[in-house]
MDAnalysis code that builds the backbone (N, CA, C; Angstrom):
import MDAnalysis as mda
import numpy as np

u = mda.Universe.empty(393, n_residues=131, atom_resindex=np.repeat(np.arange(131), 3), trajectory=True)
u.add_TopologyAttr("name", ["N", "CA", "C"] * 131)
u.add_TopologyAttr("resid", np.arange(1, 132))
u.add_TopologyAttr("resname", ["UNK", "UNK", "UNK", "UNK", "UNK", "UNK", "UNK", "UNK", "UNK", "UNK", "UNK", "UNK", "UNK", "UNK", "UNK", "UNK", "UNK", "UNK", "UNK", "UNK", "UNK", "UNK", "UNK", "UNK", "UNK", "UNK", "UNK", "UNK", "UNK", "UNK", "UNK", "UNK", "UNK", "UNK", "UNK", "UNK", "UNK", "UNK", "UNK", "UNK", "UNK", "UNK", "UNK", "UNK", "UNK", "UNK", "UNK", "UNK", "UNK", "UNK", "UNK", "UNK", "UNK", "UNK", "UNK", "UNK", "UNK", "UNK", "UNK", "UNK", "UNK", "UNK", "UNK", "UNK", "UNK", "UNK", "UNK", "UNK", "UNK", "UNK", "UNK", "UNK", "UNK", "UNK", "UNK", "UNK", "UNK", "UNK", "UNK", "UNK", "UNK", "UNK", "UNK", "UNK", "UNK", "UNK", "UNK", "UNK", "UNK", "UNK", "UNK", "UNK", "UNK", "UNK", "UNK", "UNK", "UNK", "UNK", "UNK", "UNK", "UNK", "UNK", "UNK", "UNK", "UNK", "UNK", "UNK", "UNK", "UNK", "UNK", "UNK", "UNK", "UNK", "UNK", "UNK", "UNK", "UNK", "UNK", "UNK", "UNK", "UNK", "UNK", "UNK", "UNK", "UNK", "UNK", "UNK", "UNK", "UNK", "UNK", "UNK"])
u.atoms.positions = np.array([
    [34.029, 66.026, 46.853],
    [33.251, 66.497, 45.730],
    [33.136, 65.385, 44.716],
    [32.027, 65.039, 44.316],
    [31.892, 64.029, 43.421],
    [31.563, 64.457, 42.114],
    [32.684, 64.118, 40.999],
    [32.295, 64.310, 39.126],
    [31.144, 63.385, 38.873],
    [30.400, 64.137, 37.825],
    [29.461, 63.295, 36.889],
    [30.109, 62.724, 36.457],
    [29.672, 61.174, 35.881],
    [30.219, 60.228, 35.193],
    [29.524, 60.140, 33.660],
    [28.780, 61.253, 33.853],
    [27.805, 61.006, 32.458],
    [28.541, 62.336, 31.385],
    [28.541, 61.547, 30.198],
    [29.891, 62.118, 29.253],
    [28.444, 63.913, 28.857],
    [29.439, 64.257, 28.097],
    [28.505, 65.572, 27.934],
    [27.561, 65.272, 26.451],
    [28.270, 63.758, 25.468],
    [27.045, 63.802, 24.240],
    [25.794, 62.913, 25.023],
    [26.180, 62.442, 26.214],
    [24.616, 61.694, 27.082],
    [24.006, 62.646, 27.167],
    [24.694, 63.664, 27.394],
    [23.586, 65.233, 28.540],
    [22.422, 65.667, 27.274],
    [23.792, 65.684, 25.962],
    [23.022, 66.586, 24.730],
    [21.198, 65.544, 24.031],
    [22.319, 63.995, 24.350],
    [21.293, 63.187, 24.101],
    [19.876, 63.477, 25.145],
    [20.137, 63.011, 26.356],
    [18.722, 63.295, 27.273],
    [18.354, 64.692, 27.196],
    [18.984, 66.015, 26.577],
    [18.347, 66.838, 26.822],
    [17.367, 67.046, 25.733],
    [17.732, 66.361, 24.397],
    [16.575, 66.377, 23.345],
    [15.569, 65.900, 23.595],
    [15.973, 64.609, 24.335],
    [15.131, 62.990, 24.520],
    [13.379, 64.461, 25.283],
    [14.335, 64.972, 26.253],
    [12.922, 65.425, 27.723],
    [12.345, 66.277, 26.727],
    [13.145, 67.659, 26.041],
    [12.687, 68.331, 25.037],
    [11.576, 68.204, 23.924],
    [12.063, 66.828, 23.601],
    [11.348, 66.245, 22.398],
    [9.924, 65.526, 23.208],
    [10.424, 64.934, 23.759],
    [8.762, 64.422, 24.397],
    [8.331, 65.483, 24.666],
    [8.141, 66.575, 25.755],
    [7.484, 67.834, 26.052],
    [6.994, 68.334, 24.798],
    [7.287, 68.140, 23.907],
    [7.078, 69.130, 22.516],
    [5.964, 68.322, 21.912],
    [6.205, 67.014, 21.757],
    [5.179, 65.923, 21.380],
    [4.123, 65.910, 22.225],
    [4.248, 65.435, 23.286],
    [2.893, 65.614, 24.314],
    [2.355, 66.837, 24.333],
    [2.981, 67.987, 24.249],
    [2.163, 68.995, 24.184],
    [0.902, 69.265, 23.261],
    [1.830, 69.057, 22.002],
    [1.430, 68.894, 20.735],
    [0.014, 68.042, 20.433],
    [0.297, 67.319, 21.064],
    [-1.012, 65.651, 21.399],
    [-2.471, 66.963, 22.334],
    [-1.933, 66.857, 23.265],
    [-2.371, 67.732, 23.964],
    [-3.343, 68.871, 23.513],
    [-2.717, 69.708, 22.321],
    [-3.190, 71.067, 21.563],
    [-4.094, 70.543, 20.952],
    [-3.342, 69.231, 20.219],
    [-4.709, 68.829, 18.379],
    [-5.886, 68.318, 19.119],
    [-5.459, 67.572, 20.624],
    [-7.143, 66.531, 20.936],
    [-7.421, 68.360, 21.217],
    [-7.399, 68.753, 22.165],
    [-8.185, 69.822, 22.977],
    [-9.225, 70.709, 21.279],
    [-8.552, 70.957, 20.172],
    [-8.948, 71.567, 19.181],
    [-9.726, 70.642, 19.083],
    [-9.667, 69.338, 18.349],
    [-10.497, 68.487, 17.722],
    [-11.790, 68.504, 19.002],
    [-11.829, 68.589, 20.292],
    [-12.539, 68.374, 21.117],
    [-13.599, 70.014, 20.641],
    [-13.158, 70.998, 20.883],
    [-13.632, 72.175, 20.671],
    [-14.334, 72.195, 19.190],
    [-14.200, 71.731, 18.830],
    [-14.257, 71.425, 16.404],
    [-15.675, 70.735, 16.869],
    [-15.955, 69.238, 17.674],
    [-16.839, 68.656, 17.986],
    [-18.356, 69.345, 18.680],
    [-17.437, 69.895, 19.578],
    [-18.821, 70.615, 20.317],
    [-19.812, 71.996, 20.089],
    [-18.355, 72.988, 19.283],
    [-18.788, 73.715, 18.477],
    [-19.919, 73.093, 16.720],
    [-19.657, 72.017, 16.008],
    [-20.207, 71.100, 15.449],
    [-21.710, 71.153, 15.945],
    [-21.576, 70.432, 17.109],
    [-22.884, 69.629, 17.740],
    [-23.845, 70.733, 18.570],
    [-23.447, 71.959, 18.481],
    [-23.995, 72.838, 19.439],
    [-24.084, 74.157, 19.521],
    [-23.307, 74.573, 18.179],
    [-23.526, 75.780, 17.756],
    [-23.410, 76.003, 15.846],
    [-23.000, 75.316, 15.550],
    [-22.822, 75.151, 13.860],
    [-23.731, 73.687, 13.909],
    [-24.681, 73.721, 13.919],
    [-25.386, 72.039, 13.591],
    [-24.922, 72.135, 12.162],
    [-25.250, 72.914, 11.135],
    [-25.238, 72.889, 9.992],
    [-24.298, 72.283, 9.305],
    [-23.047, 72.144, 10.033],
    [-21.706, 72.454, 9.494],
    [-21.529, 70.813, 9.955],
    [-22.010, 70.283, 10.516],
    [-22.208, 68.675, 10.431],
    [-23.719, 67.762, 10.233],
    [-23.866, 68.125, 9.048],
    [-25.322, 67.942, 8.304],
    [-24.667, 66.185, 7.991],
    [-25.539, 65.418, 7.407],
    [-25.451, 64.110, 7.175],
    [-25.111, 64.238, 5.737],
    [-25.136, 65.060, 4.967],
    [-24.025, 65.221, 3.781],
    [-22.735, 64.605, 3.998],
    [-22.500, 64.999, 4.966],
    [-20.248, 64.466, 5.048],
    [-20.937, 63.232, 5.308],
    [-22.046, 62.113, 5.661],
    [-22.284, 60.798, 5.914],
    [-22.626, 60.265, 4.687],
    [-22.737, 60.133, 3.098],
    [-23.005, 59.364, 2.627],
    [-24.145, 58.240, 2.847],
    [-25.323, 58.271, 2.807],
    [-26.497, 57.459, 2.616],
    [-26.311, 56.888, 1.252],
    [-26.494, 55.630, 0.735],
    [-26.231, 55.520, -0.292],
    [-28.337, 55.558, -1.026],
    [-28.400, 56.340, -1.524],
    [-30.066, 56.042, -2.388],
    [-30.163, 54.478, -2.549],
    [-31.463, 54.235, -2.233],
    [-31.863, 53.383, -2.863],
    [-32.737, 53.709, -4.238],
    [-32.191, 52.985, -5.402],
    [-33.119, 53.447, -6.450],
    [-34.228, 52.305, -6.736],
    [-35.372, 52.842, -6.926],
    [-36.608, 52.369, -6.807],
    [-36.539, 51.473, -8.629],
    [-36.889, 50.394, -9.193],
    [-36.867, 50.282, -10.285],
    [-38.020, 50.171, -10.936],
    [-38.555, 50.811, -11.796],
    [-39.955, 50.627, -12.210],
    [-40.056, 49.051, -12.812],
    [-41.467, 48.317, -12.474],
    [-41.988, 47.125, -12.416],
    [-41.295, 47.256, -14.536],
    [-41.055, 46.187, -14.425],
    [-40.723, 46.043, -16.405],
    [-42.038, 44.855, -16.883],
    [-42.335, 44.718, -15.387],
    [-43.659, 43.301, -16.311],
    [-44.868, 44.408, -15.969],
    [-45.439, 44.813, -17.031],
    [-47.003, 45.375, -16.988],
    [-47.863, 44.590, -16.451],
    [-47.625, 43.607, -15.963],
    [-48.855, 42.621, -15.758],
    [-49.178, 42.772, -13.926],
    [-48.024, 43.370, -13.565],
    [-48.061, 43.604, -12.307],
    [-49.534, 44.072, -11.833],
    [-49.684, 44.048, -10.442],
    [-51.121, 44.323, -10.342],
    [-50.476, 45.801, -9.373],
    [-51.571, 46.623, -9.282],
    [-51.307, 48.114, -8.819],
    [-50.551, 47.838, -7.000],
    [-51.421, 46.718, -6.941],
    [-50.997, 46.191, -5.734],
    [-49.496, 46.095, -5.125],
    [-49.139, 44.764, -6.415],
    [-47.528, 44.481, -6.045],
    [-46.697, 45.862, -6.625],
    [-47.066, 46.590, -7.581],
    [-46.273, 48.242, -7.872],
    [-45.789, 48.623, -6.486],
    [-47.437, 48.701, -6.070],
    [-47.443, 49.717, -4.446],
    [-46.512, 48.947, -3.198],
    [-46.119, 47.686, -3.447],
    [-45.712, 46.939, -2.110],
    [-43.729, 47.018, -2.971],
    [-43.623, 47.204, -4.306],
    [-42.033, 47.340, -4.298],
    [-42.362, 48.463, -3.755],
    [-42.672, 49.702, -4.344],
    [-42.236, 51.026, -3.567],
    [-42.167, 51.437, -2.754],
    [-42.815, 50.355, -1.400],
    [-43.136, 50.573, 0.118],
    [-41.893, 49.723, 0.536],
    [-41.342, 48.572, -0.169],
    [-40.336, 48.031, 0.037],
    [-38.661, 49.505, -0.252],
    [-39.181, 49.739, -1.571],
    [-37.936, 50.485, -1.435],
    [-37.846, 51.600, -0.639],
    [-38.854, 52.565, -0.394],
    [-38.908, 53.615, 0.475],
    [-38.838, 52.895, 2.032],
    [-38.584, 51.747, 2.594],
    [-38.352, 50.944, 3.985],
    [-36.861, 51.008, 3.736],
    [-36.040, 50.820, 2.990],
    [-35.251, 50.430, 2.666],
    [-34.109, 51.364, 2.671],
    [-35.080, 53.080, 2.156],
    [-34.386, 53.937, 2.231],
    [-33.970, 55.090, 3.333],
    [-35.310, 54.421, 4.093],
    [-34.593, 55.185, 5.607],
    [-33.948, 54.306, 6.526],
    [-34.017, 52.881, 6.456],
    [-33.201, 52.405, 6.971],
    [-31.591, 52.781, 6.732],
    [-31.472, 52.870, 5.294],
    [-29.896, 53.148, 4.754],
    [-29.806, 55.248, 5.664],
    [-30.919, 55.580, 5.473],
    [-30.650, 56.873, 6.139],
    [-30.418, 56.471, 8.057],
    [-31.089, 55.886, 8.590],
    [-30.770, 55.708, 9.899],
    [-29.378, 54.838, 10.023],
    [-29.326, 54.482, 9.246],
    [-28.024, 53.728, 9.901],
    [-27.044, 54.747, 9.384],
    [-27.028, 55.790, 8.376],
    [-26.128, 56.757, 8.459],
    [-25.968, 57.671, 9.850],
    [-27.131, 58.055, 9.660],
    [-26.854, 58.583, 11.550],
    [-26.304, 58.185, 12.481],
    [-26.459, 56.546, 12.630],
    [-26.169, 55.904, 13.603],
    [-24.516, 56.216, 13.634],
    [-24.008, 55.624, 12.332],
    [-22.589, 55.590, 12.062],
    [-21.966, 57.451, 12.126],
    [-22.771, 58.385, 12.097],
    [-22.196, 59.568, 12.336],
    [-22.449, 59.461, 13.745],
    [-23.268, 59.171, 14.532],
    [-23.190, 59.530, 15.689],
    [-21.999, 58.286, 16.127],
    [-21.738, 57.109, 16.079],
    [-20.709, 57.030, 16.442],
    [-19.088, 57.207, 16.044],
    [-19.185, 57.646, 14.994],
    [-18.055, 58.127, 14.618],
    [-17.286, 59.475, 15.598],
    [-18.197, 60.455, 15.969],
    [-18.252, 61.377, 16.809],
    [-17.645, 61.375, 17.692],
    [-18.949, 60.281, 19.050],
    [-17.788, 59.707, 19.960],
    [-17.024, 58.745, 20.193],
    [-16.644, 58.282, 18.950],
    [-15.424, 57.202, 18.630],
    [-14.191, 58.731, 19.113],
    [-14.331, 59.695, 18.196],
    [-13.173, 60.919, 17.971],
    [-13.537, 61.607, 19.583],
    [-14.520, 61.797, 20.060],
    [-14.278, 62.302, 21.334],
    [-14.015, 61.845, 22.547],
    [-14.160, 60.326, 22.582],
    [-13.369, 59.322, 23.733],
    [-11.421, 59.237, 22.934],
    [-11.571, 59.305, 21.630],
    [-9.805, 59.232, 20.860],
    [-9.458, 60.295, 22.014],
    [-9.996, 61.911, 21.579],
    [-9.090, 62.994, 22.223],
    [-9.326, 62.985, 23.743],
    [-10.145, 62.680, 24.398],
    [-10.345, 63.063, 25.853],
    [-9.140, 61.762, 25.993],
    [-9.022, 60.725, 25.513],
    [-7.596, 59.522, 26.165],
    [-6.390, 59.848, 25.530],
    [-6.266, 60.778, 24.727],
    [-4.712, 61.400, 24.550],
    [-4.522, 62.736, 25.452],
    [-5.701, 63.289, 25.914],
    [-5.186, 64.364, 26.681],
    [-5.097, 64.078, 28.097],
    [-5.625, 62.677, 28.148],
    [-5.597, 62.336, 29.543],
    [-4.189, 61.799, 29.716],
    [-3.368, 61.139, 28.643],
    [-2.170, 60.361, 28.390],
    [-1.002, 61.735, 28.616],
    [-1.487, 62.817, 27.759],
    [-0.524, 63.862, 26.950],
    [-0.486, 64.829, 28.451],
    [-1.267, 65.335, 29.282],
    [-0.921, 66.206, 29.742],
    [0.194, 65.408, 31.213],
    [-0.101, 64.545, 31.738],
    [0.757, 64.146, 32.857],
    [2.136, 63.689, 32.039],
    [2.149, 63.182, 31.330],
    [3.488, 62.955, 30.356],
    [4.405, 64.133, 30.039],
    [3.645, 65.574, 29.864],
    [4.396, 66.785, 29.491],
    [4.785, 66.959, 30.613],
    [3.781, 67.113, 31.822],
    [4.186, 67.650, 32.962],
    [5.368, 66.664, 33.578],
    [5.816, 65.781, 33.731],
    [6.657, 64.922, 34.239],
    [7.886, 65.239, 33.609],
    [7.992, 65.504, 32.265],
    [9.228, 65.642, 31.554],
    [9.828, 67.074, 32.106],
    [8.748, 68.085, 31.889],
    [8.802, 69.492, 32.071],
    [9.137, 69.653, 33.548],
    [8.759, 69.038, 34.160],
    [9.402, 69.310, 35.172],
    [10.789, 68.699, 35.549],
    [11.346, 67.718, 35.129],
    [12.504, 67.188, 34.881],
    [13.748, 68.448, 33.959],
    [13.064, 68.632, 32.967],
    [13.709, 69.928, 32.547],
    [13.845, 71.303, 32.756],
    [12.702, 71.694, 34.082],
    [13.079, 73.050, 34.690],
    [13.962, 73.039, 36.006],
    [13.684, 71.271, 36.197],
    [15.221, 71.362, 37.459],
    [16.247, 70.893, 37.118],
    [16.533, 70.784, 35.435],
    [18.034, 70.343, 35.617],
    [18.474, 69.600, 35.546],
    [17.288, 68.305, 35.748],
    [17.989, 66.999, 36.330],
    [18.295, 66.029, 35.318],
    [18.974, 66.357, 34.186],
    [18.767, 65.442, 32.566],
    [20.220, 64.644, 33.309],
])
């Protein structure tokens, strides 16, 4: 018959160690899967609820000509300048919401891809015993 050689504060130690990871990976696991569900619900049933409000466009403000001498002409070519100016600052908000999006939905799909074989490996280490 052969004794363990492993003292009993090792056992208490590895049994937190498997515990504690399982609890963490799980955990990883729960917030991407939500944040994943938050996204698609977002993009596909609440459009509203991710309007380009939470994106910040910054205005461009148009400045009225201060030299009168201007001709109606150059008036009309700043304001065509600033209104160019201002959907550009609006498209590139989009741009940056749309990748912000799936910046956060490639984040959670590679922690749940990390989080779920990590739980399962521990968890199963801790339903046989083997700490």
């Amino acid at each position: 018959m052969e004794q363990s050689t492993t003292s009993p504060k090792a056992v208490v130690i590895k049994t937190i160690y498997f515990y504690l990871v399982c609890f963490v990976a799980l955990m990883t696991v729960v917030f991407s899967a939500a944040d994943l569900i938050n996204i698609a619900l977002k993009t596909w049933i609440f459009t509203k609820a991710d309007s380009t409000d939470y994106y910040y466009a910054p205005a461009v403000v148009c400045p009225a000509p201060a030299d009168k001498s201007l001709s109606d002409t150059t008036t009309a070519q700043i304001k065509a300048d600033c209104e160019r100016q201002q959907k550009t600052n609006e498209e590139l908000s989009e741009n940056n919401r749309i990748a912000q999006k799936q910046s956060n939905v490639v984040r959670d799909i590679s922690l749940i891809v990390v989080g779920i074989p990590l739980f399962l490996y521990h968890w199963r280490i801790v339903r046989k015993k083997n700490i």
